[in-house]
VOZA-599713 format. One line per 4 residues: number of its first residue (from 1); their letters; for each residue x, y, z of N, C-alpha, C, CB. Coordinates in steps of 0.1 Angstrom, whole numbers. Glycine has a CB too. Example, Ala and Ser with C-alpha at 12.3 -4.5 7.8 and 13.67 -1.06 7.14 Angstrom:
% residues 2
1 = as = 132 -57 78 123 -45 78 132 -33 78 113 -45 90 ~ 128 -22 71 137 -11 71 129 0 79 141 -6 57
% end
This chain:
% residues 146
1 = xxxx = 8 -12 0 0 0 0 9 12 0 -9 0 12 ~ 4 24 -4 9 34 -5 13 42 6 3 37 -11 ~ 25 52 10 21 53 21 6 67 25 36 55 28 ~ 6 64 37 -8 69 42 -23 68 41 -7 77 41
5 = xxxx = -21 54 34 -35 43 28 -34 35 38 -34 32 12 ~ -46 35 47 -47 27 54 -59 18 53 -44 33 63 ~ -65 6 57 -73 -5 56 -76 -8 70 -66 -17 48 ~ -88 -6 71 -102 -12 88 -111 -21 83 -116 3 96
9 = xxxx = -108 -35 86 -120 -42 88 -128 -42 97 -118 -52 88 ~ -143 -43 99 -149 -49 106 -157 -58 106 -152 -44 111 ~ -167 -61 116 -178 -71 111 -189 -72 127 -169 -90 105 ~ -198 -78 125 -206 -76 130 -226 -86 126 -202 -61 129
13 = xxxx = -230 -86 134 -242 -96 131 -254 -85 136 -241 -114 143 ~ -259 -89 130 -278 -82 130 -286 -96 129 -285 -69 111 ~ -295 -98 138 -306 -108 139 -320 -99 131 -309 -113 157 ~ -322 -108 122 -337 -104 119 -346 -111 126 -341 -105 106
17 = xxxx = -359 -107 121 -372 -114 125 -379 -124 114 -384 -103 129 ~ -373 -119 105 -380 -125 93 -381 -116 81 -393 -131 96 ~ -391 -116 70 -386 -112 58 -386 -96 61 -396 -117 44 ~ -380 -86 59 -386 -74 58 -372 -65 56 -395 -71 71
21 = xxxx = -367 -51 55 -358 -47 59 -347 -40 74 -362 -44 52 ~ -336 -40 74 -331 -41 89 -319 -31 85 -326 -58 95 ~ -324 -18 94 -315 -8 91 -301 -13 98 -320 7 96 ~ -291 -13 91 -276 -10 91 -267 5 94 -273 -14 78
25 = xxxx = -275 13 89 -266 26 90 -260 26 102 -273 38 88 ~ -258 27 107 -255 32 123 -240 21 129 -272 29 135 ~ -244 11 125 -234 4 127 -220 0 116 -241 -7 132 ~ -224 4 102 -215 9 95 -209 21 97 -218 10 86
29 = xxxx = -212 30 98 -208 44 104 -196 41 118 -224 53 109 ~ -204 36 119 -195 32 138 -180 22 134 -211 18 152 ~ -183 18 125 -171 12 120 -159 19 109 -176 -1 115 ~ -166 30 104 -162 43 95 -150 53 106 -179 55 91
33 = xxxx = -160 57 115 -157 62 128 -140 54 133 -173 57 139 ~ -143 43 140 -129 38 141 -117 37 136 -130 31 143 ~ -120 37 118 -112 35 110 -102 47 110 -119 31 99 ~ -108 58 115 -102 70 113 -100 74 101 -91 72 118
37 = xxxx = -106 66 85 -103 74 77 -114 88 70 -98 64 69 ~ -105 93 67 -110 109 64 -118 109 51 -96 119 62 ~ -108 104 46 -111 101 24 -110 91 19 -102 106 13 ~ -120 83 17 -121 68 13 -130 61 6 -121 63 23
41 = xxxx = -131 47 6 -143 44 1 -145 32 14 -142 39 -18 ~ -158 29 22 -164 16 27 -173 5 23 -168 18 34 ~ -165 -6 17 -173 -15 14 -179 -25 25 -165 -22 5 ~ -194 -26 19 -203 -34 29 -207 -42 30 -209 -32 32
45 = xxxx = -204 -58 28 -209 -74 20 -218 -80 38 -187 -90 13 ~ -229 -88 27 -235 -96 39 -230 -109 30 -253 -94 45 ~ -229 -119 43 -216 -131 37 -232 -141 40 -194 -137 51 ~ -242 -140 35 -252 -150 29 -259 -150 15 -263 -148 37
49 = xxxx = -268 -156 12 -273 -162 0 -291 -162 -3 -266 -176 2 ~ -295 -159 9 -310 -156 8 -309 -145 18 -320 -168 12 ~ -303 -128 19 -308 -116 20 -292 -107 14 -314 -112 37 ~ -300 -96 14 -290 -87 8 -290 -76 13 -291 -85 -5
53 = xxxx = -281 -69 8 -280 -54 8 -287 -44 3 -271 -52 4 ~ -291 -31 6 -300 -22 0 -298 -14 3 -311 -22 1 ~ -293 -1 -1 -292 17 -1 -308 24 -1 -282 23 -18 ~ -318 24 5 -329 30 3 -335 42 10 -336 21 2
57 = xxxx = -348 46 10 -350 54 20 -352 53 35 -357 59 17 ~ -348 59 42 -344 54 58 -356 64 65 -325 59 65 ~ -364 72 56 -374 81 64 -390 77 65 -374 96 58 ~ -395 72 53 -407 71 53 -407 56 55 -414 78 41
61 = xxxx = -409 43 66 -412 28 59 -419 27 48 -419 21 67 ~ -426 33 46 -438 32 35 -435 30 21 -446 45 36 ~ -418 33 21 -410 31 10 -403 17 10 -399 43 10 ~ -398 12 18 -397 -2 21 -408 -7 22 -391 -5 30
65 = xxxx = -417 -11 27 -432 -18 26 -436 -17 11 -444 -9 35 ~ -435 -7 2 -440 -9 -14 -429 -21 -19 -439 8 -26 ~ -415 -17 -15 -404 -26 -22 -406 -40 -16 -388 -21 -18 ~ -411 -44 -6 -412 -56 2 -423 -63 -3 -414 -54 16
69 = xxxx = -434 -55 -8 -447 -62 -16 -442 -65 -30 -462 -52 -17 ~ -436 -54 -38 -432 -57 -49 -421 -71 -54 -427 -45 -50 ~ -414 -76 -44 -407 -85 -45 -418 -94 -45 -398 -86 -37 ~ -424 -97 -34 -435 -103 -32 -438 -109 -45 -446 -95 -26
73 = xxxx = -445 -102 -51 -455 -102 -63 -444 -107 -76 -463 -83 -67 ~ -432 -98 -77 -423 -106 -89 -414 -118 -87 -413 -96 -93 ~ -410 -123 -72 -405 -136 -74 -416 -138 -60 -384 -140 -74 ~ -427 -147 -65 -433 -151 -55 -431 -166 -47 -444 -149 -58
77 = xxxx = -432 -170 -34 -429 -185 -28 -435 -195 -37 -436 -188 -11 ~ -434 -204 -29 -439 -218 -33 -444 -217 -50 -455 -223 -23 ~ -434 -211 -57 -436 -217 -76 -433 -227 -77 -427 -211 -89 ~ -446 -236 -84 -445 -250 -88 -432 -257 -94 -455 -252 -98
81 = xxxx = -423 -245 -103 -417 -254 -111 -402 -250 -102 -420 -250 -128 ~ -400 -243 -95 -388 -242 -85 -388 -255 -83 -389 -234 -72 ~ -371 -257 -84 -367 -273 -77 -360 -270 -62 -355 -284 -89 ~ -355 -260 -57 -343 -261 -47 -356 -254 -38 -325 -251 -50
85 = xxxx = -360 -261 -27 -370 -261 -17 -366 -267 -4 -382 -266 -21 ~ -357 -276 -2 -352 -280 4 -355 -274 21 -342 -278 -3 ~ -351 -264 22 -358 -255 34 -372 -249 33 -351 -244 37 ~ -381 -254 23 -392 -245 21 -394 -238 10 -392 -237 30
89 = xxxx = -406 -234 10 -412 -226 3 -406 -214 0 -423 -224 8 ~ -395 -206 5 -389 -194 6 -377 -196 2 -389 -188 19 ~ -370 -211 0 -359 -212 -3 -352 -205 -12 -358 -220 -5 ~ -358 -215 -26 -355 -205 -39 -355 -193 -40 -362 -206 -49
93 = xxxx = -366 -188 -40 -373 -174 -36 -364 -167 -29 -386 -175 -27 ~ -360 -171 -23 -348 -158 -11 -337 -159 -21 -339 -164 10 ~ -333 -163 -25 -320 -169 -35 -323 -159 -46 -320 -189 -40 ~ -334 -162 -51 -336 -154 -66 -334 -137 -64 -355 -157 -73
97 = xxxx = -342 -135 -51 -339 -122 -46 -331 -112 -40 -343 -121 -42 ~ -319 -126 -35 -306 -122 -37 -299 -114 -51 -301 -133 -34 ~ -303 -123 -58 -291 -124 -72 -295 -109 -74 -294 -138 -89 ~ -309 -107 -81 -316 -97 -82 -314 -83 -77 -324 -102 -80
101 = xxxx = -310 -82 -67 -304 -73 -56 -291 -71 -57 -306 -77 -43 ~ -283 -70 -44 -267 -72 -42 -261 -79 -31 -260 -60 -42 ~ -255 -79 -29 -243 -91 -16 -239 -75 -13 -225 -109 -23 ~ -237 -67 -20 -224 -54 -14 -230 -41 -18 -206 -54 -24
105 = xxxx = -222 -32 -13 -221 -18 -12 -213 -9 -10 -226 -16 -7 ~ -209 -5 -19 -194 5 -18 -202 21 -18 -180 2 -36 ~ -195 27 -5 -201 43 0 -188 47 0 -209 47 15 ~ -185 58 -4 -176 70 -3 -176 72 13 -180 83 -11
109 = xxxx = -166 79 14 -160 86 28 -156 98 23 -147 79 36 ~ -159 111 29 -156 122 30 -153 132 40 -162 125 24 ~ -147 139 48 -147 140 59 -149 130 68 -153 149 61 ~ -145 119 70 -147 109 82 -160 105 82 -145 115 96
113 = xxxx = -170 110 74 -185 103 69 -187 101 58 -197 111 71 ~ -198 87 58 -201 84 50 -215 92 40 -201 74 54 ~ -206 94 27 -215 108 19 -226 95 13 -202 121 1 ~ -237 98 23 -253 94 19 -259 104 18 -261 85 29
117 = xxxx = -271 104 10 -277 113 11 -288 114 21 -279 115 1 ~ -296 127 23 -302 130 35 -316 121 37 -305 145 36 ~ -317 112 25 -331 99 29 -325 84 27 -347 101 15 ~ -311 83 28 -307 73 25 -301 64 31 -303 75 17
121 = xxxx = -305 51 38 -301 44 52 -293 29 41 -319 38 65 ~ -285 24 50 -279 13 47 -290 -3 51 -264 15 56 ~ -296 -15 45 -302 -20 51 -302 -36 46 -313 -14 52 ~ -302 -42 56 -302 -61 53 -315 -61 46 -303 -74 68
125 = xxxx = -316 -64 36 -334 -69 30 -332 -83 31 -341 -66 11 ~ -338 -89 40 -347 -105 48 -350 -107 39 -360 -107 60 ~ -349 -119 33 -360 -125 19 -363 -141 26 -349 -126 0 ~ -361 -144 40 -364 -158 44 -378 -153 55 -347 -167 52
129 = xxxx = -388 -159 52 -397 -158 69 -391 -160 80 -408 -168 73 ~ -379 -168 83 -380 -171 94 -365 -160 100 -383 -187 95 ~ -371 -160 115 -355 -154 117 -342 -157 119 -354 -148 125 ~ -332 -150 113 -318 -154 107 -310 -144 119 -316 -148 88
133 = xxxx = -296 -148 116 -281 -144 124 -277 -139 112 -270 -157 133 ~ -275 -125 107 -269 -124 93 -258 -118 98 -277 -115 81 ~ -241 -123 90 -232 -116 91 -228 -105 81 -224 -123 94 ~ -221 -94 86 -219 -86 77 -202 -82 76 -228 -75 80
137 = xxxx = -194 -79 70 -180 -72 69 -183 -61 68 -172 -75 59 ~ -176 -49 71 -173 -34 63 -156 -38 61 -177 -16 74 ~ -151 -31 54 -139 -31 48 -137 -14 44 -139 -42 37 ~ -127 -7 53 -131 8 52 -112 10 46 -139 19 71
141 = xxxx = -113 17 37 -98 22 32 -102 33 28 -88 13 20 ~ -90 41 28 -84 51 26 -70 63 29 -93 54 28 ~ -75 73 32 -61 78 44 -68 88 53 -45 86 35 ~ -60 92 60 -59 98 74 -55 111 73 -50 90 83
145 = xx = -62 117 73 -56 134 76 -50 140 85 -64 141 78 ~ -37 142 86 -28 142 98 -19 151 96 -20 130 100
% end
């Protein structure tokens, strides 16, 4: 590395309840925060396969609740012709809505914060009913203003 590039991992678990979305912001930030860097970029991976990642609005639910039905309706449970069920009705279905979505998220750093904008929260989207232990990484580089 270059000098004054520096690299913060962290990581950390969020329990859901089941399908829905699960704000993150706060605890990315908090791992931004430690890293001490100033000017950077923080990447954000959840290390599963049925939920993902989402950048959306953090003010109104009512904006997640349309996105949560909408999945609903475009990859819906129990399709006849799905073969991987194995755990259920939600199996496939969480899987498809993975792919569809993302595993990651790369946010800028600018002044020691992360440049989101003023309706925009970091969040796990649940695509299983039942409740999960999801892990997450941040991975924060950049450099240090000194």
């Amino acid at each position: 590395m270059a000098a004054g590039v520096v690299s913060h991992s962290a990581s950390f678990t969020v329990a859901t309840s089941g399908k829905g979305t699960f704000e993150i912001t706060s605890q990315v930030a908090e791992a931004v925060k430690k890293s001490g860097v100033e000017t950077g970029m923080a990447a954000v991976f959840v290390r599963h396969t049925s939920c993902s990642l989402i950048i959306t609005e953090n003010a109104d639910p009512t904006a997640r609740r349309d996105l949560e039905k909408f999945f609903e309706r475009l990859v819906p449970e129990a399709t006849p012709y799905f073969e991987h069920t194995a755990e259920g009705g939600d199996d496939s279905t969480s899987h498809i809505r993975s792919v569809l979505t993302r595993t990651s998220e790369v946010i800028p750093i600018a002044r020691g914060r992360m440049q989101l904008g003023t309706w925009q929260g970091i969040f796990i989207f649940e695509h299983r009913r039942a409740a999960h232990r999801r892990e997450i990484a941040v991975n924060v580089m950049g450099t240090r203003d000194s």
